[in-house]
C-alpha positions as CSV (number, residue, x, y, z in Angstrom):
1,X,117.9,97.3,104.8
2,X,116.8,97.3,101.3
3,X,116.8,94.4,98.8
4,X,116.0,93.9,95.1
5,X,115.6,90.8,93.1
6,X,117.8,90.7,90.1
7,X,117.1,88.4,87.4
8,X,120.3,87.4,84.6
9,X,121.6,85.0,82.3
10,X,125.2,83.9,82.3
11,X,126.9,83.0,79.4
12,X,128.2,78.9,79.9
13,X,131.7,79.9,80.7
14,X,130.3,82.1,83.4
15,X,128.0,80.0,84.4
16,X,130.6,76.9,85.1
17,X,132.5,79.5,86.9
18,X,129.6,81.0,89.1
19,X,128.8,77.3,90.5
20,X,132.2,76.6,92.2
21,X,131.5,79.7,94.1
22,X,131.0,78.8,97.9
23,X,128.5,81.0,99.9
24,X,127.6,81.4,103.6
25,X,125.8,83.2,105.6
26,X,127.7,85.1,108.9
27,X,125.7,86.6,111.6
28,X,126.0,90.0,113.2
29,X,125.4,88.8,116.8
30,X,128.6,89.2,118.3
31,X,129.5,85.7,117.9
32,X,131.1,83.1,115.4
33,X,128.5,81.3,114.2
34,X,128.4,80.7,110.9
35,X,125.6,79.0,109.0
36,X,126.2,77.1,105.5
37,X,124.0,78.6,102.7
38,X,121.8,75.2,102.8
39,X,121.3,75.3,106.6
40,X,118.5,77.4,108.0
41,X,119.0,80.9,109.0
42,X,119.4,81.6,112.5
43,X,116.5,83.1,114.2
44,X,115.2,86.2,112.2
45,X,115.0,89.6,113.9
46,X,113.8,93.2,112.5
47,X,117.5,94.4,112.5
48,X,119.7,93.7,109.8
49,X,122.0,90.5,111.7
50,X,122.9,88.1,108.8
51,X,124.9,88.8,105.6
52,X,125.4,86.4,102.2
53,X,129.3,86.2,101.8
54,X,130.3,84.5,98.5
């Protein structure tokens, strides 16, 4: 996979809005496990296994 690092400023309104989003990670293992966004990341592997949902 690739990835980029994006760097943005949001105006207040869409700021206050922004921090009531929720995020988690979900893993591609075949399972249910689902990590929240402040837990540590399952183990790491060189595939592409765990995705950010917001």
């Amino acid at each position: 996979g690739k990835s980029s690092v994006v760097s943005l400023r949001l105006s207040p309104e869409h700021e206050e809005g922004a921090l009531r989003v929720a995020a988690f990670l979900i893993s591609y293992y075949g399972t249910e496990n689902v990590s929240g966004a402040g837990e540590p990341a399952p183990t790491i592997t060189t595939k592409d296994r765990l995705a950010l949902v917001t």
